[in-house]
C-alpha positions in Angstrom: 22.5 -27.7 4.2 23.8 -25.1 6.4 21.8 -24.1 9.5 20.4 -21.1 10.8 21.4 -19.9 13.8 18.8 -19.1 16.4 19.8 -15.3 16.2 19.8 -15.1 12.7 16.3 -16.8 12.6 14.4 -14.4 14.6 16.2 -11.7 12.6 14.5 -12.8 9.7 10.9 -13.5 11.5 11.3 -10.2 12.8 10.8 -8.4 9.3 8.2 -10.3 8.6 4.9 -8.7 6.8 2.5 -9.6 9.3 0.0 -7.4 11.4 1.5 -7.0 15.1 0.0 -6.2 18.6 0.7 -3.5 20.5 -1.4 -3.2 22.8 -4.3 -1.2 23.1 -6.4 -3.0 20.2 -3.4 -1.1 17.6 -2.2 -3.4 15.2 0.6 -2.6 13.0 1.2 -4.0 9.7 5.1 -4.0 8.5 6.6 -4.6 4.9 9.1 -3.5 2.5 8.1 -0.4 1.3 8.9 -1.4 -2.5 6.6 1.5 -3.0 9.4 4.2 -2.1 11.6 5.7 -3.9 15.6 6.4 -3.8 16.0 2.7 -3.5 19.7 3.4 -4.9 21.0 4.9 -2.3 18.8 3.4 0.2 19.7 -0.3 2.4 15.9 -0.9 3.8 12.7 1.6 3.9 10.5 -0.5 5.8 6.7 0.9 6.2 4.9 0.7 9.7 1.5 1.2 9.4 -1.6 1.1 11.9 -5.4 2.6 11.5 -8.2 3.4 13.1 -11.5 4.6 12.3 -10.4 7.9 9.7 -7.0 7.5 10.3 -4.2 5.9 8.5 -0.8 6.5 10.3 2.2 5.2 8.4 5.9 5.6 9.3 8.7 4.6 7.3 11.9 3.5 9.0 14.9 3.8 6.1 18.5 3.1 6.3 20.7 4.6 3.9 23.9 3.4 2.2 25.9 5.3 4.4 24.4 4.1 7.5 22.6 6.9 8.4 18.8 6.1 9.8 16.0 8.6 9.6 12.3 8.1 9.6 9.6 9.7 7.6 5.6 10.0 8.6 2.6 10.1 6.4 -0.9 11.0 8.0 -4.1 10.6 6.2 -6.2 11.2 9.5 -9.1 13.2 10.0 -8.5 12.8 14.3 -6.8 15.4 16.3 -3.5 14.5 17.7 -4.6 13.3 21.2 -6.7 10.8 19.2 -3.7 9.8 16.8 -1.1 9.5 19.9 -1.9 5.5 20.2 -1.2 4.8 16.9 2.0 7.0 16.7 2.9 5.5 20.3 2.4 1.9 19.2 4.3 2.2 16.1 7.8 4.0 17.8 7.3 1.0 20.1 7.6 -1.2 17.3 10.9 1.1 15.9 12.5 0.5 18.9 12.3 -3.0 19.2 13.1 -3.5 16.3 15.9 -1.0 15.3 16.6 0.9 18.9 15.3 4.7 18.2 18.3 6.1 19.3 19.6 4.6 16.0 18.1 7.7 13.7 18.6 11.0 13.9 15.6 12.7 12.2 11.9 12.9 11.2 10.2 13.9 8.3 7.1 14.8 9.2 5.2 16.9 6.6 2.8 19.6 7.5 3.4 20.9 10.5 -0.7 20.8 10.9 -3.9 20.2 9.2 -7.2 21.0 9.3 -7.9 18.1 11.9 -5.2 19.0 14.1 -4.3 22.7 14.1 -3.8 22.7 17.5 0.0 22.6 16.8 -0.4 25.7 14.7 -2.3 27.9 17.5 0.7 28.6 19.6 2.6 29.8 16.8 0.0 31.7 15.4 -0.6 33.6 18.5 3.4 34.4 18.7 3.5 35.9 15.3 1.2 38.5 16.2 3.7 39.7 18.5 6.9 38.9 16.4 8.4 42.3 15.6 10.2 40.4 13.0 7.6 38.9 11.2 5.1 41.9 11.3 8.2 43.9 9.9 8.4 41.1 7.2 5.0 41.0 5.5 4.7 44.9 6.2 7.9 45.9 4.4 9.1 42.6 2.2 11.0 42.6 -0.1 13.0 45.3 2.2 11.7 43.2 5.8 14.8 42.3 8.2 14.2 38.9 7.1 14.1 37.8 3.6 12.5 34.2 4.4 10.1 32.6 7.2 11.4 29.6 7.7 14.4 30.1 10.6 11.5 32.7 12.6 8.5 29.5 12.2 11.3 27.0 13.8 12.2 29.7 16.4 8.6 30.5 17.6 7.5 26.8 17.3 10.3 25.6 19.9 10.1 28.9 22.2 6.4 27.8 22.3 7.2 24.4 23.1 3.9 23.6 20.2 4.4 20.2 19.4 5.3 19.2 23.2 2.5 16.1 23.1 4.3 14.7 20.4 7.5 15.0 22.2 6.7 13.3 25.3 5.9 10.3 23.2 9.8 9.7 22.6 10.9 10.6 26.6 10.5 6.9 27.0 13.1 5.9 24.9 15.6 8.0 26.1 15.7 10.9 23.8 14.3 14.3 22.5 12.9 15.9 19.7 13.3 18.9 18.6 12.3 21.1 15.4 15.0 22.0 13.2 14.1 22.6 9.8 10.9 23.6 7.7 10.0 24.5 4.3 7.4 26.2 2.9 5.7 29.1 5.4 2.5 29.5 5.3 0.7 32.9 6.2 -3.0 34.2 6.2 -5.2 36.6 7.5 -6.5 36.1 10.7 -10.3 35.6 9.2 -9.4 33.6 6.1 -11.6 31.0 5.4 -8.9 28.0 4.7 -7.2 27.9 8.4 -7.6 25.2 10.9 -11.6 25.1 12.4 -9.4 25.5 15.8 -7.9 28.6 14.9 -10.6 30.2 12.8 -12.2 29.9 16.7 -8.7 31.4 18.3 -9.3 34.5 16.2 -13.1 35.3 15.9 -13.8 38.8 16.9 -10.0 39.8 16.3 -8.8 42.4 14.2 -9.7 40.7 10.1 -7.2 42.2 8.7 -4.5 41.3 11.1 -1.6 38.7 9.4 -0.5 35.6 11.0 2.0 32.5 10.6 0.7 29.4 11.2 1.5 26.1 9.3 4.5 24.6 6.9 4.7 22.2 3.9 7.4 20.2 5.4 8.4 20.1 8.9 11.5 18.1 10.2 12.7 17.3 13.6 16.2 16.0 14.8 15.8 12.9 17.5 18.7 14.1 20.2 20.0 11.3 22.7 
């Protein structure tokens, strides 16, 4: 029988599905993630996952046929994002070890927001009050300046710098992130009763009526070394 190498052994207890340490009491739990789909085009979508208390934080780490690496995140979390940061730091931890995150060049993240952590969306809320642009959109569309939201939500998200806490978490590892695509704009009045708790507090007292952008279905950020 054939041996295997020392090199090619830890390669192989590397992937296995076992709970890991990372520190800080966050375990992570890997496996194929046989759940996925596009397995035709796809090498290996492996699933990271860790919890705590509300929160389920799971990223998947996927290679594609071509080569090209990208990750995607699912949040079922009732925690704000300063309570989540552990588990999303423990987990790129475990990407880098194992893969090197310089190795993929993007994120899927979903929502840019929710209702547990709309402090992301309060930055670019505030902006759009201000955004000639976007009050000429919802004032004049279909015959605004701009015909869609997206490119103006990706502008005023990086001018604000809005998802900087989730950016320093990748400084360690030698590159940046940066927000490059979106889908799926969502608007609202100022005293609608569906927005974040957070910014339902931002704007109490403020004109009702007044329009704002705050949150996307999709949100997707390029990893830049």
């Amino acid at each position: 029988m054939k041996s295997i190498s020392g090199k090619h052994f830890f390669g192989l207890i590397a992937f296995l599905p076992l709970p890991i340490s990372a520190g800080n009491d966050v375990h992570i739990n890997v496996y194929l993630d046989k759940t996925s789909s596009g397995w035709a085009t796809k090498r290996f979508d492996y699933a990271l996952v860790a919890e705590k208390e509300t929160c389920r934080i799971q990223w998947n780490a996927v290679e594609e046929n071509s080569g090209d690496r990208f990750l995607s995140v699912r949040r079922q979390c009732q925690l704000g994002f300063s309570q989540q940061q552990p588990l999303h730091s423990a987990i790129l931890k475990e990407i880098d070890q194992r893969w090197g995150l310089k190795s993929f060049k993007s994120i899927d993240w979903g929502s840019f927001c929710d209702q547990s952590n709309g402090s992301w969306c309060e930055p670019i809320a505030k902006a759009s009050l201000q955004s000639k642009d976007f009050i000429d959109y919802y004032q004049h569309y279909p015959h605004s300046k701009l015909k869609g939201l997206n490119g103006l939500f990706v502008e005023l998200a990086n001018q604000t710098q809005s998802y900087q806490a989730f950016a320093e978490l990748f400084k360690p590892y030698g590159v940046s992130l940066k927000l490059t695509a979106v889908e799926k704009v969502f608007t609202a009045k100022s005293s609608d009763s569906y927005l974040p708790e957070s910014l339902r507090v931002v704007f109490h007292g403020q004109n009702p009526k007044a329009r704002i952008m705050y949150n996307v279905g999709m949100a997707y950020f390029s990893i830049v070394k």
